[in-house]
TIKOLDO-547196 format. One line per field, with one value per atom (N, C-alpha, C): atom name; residue in one letter; x negated, y negated, z; residue number from 1; chain. Coordinates in Angstrom, 3 decimals. Atoms other than C-alpha are relative to their C-alpha. Layout:
<rs>
atom = [CA, ...] $
rest = [A, ...] $
x = [X, ...] $
y = [Y, ...] $
z = [Z, ...] $
nr = [NUM, ...] $
kette = [A, ...] $
</rs>
This chain:
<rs>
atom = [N, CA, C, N, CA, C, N, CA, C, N, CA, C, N, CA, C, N, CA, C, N, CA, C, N, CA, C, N, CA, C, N, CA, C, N, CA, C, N, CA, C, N, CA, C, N, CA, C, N, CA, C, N, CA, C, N, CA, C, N, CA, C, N, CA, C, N, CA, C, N, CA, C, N, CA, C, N, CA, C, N, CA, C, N, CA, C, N, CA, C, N, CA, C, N, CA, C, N, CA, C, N, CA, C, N, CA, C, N, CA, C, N, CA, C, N, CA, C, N, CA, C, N, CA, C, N, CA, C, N, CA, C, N, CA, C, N, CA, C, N, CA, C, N, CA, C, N, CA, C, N, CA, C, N, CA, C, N, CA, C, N, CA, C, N, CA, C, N, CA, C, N, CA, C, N, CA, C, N, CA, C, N, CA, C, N, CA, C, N, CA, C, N, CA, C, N, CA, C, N, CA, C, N, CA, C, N, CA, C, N, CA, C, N, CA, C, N, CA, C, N, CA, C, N, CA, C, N, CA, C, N, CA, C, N, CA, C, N, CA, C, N, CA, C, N, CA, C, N, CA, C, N, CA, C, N, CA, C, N, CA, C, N, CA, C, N, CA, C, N, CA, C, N, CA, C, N, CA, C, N, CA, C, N, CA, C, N, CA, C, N, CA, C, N, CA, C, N, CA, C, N, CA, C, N, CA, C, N, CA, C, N, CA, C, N, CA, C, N, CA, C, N, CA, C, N, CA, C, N, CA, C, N, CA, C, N, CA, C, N, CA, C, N, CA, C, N, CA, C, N, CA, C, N, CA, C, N, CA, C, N, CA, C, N, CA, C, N, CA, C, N, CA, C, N, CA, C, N, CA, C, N, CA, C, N, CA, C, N, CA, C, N, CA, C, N, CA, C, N, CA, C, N, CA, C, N, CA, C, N, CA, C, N, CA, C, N, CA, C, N, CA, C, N, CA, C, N, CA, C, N, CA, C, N, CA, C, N, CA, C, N, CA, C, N, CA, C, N, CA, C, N, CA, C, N, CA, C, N, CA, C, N, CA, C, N, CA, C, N, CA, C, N, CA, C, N, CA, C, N, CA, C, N, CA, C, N, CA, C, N, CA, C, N, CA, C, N, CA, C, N, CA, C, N, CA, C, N, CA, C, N, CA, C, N, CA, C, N, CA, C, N, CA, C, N, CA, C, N, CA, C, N, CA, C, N, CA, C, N, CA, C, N, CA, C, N, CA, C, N, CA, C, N, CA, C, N, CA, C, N, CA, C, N, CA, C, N, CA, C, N, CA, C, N, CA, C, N, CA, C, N, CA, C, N, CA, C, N, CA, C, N, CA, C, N, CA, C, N, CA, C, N, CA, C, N, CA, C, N, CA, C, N, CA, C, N, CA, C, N, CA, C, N, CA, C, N, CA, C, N, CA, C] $
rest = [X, X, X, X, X, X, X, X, X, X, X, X, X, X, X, X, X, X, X, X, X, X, X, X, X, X, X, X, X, X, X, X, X, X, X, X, X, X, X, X, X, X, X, X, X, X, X, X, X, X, X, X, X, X, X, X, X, X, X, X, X, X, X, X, X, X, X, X, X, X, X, X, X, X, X, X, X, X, X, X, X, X, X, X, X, X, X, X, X, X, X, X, X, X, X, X, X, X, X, X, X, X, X, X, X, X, X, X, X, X, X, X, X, X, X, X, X, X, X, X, X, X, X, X, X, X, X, X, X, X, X, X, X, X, X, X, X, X, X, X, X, X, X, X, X, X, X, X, X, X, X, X, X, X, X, X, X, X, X, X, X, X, X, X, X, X, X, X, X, X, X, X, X, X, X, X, X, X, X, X, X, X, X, X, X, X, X, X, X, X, X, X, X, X, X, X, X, X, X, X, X, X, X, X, X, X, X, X, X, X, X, X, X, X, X, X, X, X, X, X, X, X, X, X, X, X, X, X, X, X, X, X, X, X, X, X, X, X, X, X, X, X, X, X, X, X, X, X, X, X, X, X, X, X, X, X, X, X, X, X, X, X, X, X, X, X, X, X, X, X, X, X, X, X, X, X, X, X, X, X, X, X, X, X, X, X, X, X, X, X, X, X, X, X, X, X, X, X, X, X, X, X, X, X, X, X, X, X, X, X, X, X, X, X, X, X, X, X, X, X, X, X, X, X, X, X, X, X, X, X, X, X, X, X, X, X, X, X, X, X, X, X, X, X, X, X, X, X, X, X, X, X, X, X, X, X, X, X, X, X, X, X, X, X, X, X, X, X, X, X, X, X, X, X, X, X, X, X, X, X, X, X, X, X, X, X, X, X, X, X, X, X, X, X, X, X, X, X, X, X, X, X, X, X, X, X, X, X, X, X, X, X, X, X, X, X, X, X, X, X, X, X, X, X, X, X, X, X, X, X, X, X, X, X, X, X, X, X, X, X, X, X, X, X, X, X, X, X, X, X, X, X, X, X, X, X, X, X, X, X, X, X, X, X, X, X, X, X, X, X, X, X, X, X, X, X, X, X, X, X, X, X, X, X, X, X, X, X, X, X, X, X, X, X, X, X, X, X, X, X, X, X, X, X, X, X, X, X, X, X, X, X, X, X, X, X, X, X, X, X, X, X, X, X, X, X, X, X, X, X, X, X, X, X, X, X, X, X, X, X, X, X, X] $
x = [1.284, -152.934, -0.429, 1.020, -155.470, -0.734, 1.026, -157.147, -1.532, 0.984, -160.737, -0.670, 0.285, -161.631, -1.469, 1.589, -165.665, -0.250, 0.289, -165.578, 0.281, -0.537, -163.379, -0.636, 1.024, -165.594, -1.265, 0.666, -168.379, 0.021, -0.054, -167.147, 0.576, -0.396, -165.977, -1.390, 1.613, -169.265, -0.579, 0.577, -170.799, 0.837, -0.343, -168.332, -0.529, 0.364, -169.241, -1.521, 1.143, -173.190, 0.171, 0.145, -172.256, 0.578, -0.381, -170.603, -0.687, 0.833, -173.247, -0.227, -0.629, -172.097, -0.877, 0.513, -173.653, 0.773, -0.651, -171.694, -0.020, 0.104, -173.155, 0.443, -0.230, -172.111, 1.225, -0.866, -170.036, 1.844, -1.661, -166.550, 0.222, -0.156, -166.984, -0.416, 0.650, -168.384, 0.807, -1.319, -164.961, 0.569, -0.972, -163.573, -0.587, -0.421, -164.430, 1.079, -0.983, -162.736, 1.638, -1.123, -159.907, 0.642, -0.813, -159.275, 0.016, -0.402, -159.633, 1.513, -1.107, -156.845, 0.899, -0.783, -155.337, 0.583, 0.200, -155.586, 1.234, -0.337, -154.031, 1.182, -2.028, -150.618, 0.495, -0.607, -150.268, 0.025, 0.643, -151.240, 1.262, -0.830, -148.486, 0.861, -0.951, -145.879, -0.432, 1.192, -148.688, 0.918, -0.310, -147.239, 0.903, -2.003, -143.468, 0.663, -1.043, -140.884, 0.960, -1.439, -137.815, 1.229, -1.206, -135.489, 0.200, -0.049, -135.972, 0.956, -0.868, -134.645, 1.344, -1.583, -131.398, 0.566, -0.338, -131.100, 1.585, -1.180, -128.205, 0.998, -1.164, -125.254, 1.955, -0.903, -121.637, 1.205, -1.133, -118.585, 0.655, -1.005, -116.420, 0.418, -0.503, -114.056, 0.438, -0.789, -112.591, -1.214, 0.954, -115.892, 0.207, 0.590, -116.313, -1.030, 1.860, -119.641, -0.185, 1.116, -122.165, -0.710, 0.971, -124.719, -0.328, 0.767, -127.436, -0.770, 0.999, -128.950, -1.144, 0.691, -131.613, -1.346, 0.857, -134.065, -1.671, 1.433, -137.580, -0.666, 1.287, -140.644, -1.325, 0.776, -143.716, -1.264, 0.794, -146.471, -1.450, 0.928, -149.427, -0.471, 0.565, -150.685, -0.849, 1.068, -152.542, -0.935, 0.383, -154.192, -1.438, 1.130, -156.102, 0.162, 0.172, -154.941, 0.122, -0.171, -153.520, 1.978, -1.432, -150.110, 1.172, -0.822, -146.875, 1.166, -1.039, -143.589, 1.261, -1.159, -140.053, 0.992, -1.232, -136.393, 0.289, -0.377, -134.941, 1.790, -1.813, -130.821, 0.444, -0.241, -129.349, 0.974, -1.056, -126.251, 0.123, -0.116, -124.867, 1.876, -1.483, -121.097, -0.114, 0.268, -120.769, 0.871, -0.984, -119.326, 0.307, -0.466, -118.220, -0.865, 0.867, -121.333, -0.409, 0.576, -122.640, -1.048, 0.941, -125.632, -0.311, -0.108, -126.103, -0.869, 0.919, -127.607, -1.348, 1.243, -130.661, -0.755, 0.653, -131.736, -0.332, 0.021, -131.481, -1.608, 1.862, -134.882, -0.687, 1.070, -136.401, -0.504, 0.459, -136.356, -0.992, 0.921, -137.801, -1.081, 1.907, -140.805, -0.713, 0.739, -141.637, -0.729, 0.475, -142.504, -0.864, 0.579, -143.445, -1.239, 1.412, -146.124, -0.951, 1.254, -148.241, -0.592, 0.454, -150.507, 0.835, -0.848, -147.936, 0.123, -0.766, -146.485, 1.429, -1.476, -143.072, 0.814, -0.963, -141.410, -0.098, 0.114, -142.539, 0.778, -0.545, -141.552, 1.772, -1.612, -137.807, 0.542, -0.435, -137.946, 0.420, 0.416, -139.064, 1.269, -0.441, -136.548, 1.518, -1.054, -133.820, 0.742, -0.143, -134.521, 0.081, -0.464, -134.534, 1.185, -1.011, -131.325, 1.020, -1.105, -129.428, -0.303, 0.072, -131.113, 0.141, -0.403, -130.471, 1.737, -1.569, -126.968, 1.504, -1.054, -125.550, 0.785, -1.462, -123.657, 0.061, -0.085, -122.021, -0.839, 0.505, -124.274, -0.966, 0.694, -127.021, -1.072, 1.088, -129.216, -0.509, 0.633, -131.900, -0.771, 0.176, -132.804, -1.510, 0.810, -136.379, -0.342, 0.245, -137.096, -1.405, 1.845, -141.156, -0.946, 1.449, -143.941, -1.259, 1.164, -147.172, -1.226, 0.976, -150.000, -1.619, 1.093, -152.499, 0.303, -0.263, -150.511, 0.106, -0.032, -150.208, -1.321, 1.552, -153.657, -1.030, 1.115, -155.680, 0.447, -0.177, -155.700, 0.854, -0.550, -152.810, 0.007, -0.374, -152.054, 1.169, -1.460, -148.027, 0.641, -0.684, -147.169, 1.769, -1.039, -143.537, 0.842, -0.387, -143.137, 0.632, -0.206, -141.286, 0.479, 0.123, -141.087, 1.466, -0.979, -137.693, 0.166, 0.057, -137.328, 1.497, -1.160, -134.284, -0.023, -0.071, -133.692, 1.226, -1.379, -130.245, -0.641, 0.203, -129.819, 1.954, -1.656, -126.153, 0.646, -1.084, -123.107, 0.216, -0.034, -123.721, 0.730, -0.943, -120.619, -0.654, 0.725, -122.226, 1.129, -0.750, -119.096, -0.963, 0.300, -120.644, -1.311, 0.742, -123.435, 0.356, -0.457, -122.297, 0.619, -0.218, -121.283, -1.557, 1.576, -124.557, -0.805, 0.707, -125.753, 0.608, -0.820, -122.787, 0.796, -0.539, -121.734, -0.032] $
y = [-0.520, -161.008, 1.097, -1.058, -159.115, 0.889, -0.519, -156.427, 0.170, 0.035, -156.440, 1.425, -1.317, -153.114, 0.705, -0.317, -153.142, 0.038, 0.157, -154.196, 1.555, -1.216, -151.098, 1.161, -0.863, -148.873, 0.135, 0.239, -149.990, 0.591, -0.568, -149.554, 1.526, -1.585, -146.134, 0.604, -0.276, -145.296, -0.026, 0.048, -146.485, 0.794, -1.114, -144.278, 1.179, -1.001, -141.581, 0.471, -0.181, -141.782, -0.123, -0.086, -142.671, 1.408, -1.833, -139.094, 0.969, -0.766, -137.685, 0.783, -0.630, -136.771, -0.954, 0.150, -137.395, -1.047, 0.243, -139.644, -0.088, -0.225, -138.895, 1.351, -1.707, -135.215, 0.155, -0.154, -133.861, -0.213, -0.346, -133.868, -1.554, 1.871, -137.557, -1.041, 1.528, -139.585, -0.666, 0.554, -140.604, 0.053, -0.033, -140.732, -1.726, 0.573, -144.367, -0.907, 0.586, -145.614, 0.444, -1.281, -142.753, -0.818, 1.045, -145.116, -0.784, 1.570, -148.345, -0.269, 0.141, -147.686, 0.525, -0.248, -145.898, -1.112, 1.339, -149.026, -0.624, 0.683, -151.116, 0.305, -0.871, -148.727, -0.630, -0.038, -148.883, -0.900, 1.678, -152.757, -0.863, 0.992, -153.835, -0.220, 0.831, -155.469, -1.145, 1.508, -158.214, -0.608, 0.698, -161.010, 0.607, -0.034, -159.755, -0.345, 1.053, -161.488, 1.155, -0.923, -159.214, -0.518, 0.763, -161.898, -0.326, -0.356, -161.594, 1.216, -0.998, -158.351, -0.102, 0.020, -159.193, -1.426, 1.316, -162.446, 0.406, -0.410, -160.952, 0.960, -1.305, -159.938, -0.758, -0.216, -159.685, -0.413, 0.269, -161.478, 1.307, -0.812, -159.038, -0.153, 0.719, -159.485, 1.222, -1.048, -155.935, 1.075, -0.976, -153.997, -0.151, -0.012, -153.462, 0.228, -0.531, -151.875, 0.930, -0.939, -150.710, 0.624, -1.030, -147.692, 0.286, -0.888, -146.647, 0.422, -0.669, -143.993, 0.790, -0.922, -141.808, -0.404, 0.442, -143.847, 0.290, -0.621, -142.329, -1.142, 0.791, -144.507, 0.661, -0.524, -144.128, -1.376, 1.007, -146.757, 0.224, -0.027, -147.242, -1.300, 0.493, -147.856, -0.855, 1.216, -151.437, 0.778, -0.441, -149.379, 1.022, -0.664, -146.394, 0.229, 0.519, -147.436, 1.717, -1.510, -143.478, -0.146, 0.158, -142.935, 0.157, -0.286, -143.072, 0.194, 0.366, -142.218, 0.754, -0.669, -140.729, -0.432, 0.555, -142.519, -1.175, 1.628, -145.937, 0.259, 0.207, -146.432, -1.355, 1.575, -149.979, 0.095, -0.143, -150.634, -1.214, 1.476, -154.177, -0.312, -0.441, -155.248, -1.859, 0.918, -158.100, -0.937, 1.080, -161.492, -0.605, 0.252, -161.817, 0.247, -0.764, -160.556, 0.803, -1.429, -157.463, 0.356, 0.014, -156.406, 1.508, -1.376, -153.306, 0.758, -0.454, -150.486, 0.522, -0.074, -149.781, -1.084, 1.253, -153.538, 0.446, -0.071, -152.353, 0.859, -0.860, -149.647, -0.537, 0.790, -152.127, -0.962, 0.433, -153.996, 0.830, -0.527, -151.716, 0.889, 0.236, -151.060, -1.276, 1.407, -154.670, 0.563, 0.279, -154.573, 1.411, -1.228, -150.735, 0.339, -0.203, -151.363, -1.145, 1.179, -153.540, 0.645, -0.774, -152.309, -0.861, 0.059, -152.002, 0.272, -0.553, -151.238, 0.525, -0.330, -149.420, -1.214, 1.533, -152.386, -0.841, 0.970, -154.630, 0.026, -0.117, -153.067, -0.038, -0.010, -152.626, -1.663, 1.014, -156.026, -0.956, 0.435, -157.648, 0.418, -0.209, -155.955, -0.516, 0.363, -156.439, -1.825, 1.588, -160.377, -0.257, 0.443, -160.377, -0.269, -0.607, -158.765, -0.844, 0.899, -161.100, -1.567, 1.129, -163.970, -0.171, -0.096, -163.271, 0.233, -0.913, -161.412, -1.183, 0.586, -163.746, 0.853, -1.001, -160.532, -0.485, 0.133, -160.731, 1.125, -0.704, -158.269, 1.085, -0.985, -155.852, 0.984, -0.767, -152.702, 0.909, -1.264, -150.988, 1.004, -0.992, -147.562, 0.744, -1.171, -145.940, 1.036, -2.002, -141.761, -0.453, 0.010, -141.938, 0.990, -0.464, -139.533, -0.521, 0.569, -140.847, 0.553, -0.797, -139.333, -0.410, 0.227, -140.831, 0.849, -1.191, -138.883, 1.532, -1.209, -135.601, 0.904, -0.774, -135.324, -0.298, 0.167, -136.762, -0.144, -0.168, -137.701, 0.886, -1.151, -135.861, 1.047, -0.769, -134.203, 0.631, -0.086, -133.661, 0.159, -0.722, -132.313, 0.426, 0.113, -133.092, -1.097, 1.058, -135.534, -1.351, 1.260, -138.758, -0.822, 1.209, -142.412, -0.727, 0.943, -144.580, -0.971, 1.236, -147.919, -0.651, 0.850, -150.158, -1.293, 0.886, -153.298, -0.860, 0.465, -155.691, -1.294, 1.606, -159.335, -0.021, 0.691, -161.121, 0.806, -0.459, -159.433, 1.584, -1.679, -155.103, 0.211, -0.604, -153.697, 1.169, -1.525, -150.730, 1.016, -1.315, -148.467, -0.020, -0.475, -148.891, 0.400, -1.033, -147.529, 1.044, -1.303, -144.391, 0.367, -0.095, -144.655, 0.062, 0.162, -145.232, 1.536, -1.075, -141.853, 1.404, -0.615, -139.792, 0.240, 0.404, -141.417, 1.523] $
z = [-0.452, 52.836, -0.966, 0.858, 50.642, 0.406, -0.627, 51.143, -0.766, 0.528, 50.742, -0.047, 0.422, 49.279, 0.182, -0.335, 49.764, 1.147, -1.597, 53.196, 0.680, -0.707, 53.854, -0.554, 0.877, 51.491, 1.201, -0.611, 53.545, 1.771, -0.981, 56.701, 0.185, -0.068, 56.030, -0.076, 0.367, 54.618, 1.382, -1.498, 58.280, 0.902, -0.803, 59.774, -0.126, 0.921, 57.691, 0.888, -0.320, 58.680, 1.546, -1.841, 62.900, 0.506, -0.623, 63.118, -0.360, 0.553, 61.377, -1.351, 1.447, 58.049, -0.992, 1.063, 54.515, -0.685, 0.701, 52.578, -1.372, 1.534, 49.422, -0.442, 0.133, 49.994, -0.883, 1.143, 46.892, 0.870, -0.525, 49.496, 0.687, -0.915, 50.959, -1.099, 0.936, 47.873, -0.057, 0.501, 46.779, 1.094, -0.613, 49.978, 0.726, -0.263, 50.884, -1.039, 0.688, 48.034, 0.238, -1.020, 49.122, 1.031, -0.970, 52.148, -0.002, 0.535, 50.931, -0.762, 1.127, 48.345, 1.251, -1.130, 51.679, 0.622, -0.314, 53.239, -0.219, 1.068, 50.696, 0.122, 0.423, 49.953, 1.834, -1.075, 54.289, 0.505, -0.459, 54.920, -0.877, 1.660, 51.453, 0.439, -0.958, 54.107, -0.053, -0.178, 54.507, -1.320, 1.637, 52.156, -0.695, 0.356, 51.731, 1.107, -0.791, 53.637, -0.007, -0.607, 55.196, -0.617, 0.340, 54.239, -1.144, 1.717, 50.519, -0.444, 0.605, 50.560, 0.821, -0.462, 52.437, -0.246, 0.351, 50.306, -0.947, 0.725, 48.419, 0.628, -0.987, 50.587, -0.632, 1.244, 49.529, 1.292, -0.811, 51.761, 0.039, -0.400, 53.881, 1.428, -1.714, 56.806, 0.477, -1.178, 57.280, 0.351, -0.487, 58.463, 1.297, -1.590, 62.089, 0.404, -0.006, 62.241, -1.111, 1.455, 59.521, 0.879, -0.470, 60.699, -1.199, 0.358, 58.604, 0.564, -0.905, 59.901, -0.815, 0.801, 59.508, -1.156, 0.985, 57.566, 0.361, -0.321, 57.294, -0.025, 0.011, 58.019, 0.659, -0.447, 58.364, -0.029, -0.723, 60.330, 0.099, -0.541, 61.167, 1.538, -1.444, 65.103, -0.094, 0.041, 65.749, 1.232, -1.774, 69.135, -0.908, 0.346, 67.212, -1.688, 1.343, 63.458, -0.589, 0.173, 63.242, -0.115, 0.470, 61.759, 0.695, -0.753, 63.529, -0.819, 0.582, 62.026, 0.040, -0.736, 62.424, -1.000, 0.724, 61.850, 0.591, -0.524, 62.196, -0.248, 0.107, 63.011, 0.338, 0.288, 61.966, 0.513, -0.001, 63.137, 0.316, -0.085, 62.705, 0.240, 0.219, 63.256, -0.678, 1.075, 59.909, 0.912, -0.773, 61.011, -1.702, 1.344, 57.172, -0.990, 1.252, 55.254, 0.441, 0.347, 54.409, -0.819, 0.662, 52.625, -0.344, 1.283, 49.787, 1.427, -0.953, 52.463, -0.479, 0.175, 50.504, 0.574, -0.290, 51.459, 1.484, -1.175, 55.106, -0.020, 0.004, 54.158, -0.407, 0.863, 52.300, 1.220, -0.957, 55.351, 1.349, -1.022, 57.580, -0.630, 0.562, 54.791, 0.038, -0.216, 54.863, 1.519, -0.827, 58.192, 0.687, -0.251, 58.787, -0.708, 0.717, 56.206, 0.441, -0.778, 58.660, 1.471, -1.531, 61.794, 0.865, -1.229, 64.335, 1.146, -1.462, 67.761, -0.546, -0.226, 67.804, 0.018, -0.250, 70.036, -1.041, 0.484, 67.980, -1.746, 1.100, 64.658, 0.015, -0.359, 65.882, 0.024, -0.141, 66.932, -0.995, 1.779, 63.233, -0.471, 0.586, 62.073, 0.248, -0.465, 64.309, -0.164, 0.328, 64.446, -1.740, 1.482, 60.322, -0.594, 0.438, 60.142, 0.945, -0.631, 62.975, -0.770, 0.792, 61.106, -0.986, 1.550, 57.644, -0.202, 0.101, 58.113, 0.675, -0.587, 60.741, 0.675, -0.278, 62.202, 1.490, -1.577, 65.748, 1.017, -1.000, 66.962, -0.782, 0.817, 65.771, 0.751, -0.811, 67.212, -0.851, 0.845, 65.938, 1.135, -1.220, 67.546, -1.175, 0.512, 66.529, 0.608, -0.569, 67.405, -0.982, 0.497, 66.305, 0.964, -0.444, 66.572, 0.178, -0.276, 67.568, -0.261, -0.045, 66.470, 0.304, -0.522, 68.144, 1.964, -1.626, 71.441, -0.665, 0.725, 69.171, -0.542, 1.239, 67.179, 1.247, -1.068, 70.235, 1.126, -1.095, 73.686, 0.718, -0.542, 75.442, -0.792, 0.488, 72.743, -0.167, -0.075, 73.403, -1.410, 1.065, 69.866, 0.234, -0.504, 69.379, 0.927, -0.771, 71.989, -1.435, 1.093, 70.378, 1.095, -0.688, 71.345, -0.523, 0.537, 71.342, 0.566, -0.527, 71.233, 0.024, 0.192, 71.303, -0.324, -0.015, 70.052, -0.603, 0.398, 70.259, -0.222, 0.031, 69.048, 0.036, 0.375, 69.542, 0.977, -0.722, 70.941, -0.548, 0.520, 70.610, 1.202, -0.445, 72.419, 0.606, -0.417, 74.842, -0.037, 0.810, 73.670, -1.522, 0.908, 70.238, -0.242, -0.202, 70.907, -0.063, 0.334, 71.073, -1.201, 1.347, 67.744, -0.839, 0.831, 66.316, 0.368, -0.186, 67.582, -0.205, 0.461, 66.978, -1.315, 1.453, 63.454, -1.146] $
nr = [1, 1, 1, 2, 2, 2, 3, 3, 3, 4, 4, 4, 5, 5, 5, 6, 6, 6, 7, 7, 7, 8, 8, 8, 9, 9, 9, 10, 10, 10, 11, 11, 11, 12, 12, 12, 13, 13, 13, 14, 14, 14, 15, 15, 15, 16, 16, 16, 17, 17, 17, 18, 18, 18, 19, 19, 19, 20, 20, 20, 21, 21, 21, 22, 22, 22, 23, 23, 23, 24, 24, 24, 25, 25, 25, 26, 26, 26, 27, 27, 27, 28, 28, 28, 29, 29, 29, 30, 30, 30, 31, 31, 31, 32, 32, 32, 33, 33, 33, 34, 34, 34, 35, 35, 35, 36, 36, 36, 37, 37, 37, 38, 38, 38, 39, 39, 39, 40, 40, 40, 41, 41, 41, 42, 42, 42, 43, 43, 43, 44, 44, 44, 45, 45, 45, 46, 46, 46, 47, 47, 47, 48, 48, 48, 49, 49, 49, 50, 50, 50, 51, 51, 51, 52, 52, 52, 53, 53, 53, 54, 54, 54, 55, 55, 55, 56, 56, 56, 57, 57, 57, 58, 58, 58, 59, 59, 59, 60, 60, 60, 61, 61, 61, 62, 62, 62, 63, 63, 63, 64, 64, 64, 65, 65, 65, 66, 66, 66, 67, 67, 67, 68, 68, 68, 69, 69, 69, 70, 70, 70, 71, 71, 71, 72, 72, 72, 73, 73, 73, 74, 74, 74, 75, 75, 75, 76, 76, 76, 77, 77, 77, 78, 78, 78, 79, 79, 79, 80, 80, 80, 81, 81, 81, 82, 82, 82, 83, 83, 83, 84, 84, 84, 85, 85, 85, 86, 86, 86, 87, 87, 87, 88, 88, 88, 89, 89, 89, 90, 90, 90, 91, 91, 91, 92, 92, 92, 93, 93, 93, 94, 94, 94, 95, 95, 95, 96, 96, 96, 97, 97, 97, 98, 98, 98, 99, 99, 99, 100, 100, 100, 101, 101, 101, 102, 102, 102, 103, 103, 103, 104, 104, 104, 105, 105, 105, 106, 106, 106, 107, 107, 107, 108, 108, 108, 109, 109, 109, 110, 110, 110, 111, 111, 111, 112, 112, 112, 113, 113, 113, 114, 114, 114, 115, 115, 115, 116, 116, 116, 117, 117, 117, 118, 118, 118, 119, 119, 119, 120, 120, 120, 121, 121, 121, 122, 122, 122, 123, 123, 123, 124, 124, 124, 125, 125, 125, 126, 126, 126, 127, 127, 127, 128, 128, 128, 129, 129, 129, 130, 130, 130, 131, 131, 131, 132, 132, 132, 133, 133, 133, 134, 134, 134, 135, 135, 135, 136, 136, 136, 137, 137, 137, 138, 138, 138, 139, 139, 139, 140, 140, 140, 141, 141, 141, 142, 142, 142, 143, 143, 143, 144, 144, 144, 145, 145, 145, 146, 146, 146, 147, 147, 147, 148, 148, 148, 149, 149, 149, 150, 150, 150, 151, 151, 151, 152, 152, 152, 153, 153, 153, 154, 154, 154, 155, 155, 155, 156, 156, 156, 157, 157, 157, 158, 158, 158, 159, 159, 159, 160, 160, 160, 161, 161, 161, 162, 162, 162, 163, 163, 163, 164, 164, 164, 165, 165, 165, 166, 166, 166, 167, 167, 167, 168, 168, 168, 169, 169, 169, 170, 170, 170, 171, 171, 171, 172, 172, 172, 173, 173, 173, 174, 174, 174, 175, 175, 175, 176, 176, 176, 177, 177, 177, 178, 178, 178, 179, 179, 179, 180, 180, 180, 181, 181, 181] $
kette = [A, A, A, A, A, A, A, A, A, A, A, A, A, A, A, A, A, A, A, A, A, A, A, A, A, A, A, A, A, A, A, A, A, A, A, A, A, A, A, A, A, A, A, A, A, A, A, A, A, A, A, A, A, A, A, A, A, A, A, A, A, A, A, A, A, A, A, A, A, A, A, A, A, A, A, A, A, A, A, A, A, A, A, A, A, A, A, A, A, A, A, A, A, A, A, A, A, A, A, A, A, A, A, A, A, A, A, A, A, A, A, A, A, A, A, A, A, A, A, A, A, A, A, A, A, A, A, A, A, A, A, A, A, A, A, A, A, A, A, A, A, A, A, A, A, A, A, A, A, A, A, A, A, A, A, A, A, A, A, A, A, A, A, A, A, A, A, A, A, A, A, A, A, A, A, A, A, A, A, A, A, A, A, A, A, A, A, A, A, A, A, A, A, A, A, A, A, A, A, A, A, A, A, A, A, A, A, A, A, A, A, A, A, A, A, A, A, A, A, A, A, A, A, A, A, A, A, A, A, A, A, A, A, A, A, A, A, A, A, A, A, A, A, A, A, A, A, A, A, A, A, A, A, A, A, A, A, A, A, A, A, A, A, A, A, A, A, A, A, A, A, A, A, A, A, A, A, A, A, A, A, A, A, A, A, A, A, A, A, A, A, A, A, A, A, A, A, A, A, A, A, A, A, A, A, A, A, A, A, A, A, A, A, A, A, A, A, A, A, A, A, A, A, A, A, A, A, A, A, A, A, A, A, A, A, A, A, A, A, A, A, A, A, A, A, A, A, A, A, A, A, A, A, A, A, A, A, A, A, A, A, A, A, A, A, A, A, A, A, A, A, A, A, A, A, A, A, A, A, A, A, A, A, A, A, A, A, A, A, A, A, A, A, A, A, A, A, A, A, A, A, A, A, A, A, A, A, A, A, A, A, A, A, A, A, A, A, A, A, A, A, A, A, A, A, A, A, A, A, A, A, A, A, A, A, A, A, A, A, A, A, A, A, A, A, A, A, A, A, A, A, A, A, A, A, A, A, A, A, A, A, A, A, A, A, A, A, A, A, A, A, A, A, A, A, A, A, A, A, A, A, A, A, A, A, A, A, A, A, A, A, A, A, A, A, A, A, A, A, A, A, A, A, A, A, A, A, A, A, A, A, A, A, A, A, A, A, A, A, A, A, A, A, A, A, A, A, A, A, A, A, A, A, A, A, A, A, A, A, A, A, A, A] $
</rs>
């Protein structure tokens, strides 16, 4: 998927004039192009595949569970199209492969760079990683700010959103590993 750069020019521009603002004014000229190219960088998931980047994984039988934690992302909301973003925690237990742990963030930019939901982004990710990996079990845990609950409506500054999502056989002792690691 492409993005079409005039359309979004355009409709910025018509935002621009429905709130009452100038858009020829020396501080907004350059700003629909500003979010078109915005756009573009936060939309560039569209048309990459998850399972590309965990196409290269490396036989192993003595792991028990992998955790990466801590991985920054940052989203954008399908609801008011306002940024959401926090940490993501992988934790997979290998059923004989393994995969380099940078591949694990690469996976959760594929899909974090598309208008999202939370659930839904956990999920994408979770299902990539039991379908690509094959492991006996896998959970991903996101902590996310919302700032469409922060910058507007309630307003709850601070507040954060967590989601969960298992595929396969996740042991509820190891859980507690994944948050304590």
């Amino acid at each position: 998927m492409s993005v079409d750069k005039s359309k979004i020019e355009k409709a910025v521009r018509d935002i621009l004039e429905a709130i009452g603002e100038d858009p020829q004014r020396e501080g907004l000229i350059d700003t629909p192009d500003r979010v078109a190219r915005m756009y573009e960088e936060l939309t560039s998931g569209y048309g990459k595949d998850g399972a590309d980047e965990l196409a290269k994984v490396f036989e192993e039988s003595g792991s028990e569970l992998v955790i990466e934690k801590d991985i920054s992302f940052s989203s954008t909301c399908e609801h008011h199209l306002m940024p959401f973003f926090g940490k993501v925690h992988i934790a997979y237990i290998p059923n004989g492969k393994v995969v380099g742990l940078s591949k694990l963030a690469r996976v959760v930019d594929v899909y974090a760079r598309r208008l999202q939901l939370q659930e839904r982004l956990g999920a994408q990710i979770a299902d990539e990683i039991f379908r690509e990996l094959q492991p006996k079990g896998v959970l991903v845990v996101i902590e996310a700010e919302h700032t469409c609950m922060t910058a507007r409506g309630v307003k709850k500054v601070g507040s954060k959103t967590v989601s969960y999502a298992t595929r396969g056989n996740f042991p509820e002792a190891y859980v507690e590993r994944v948050f304590h690691a």
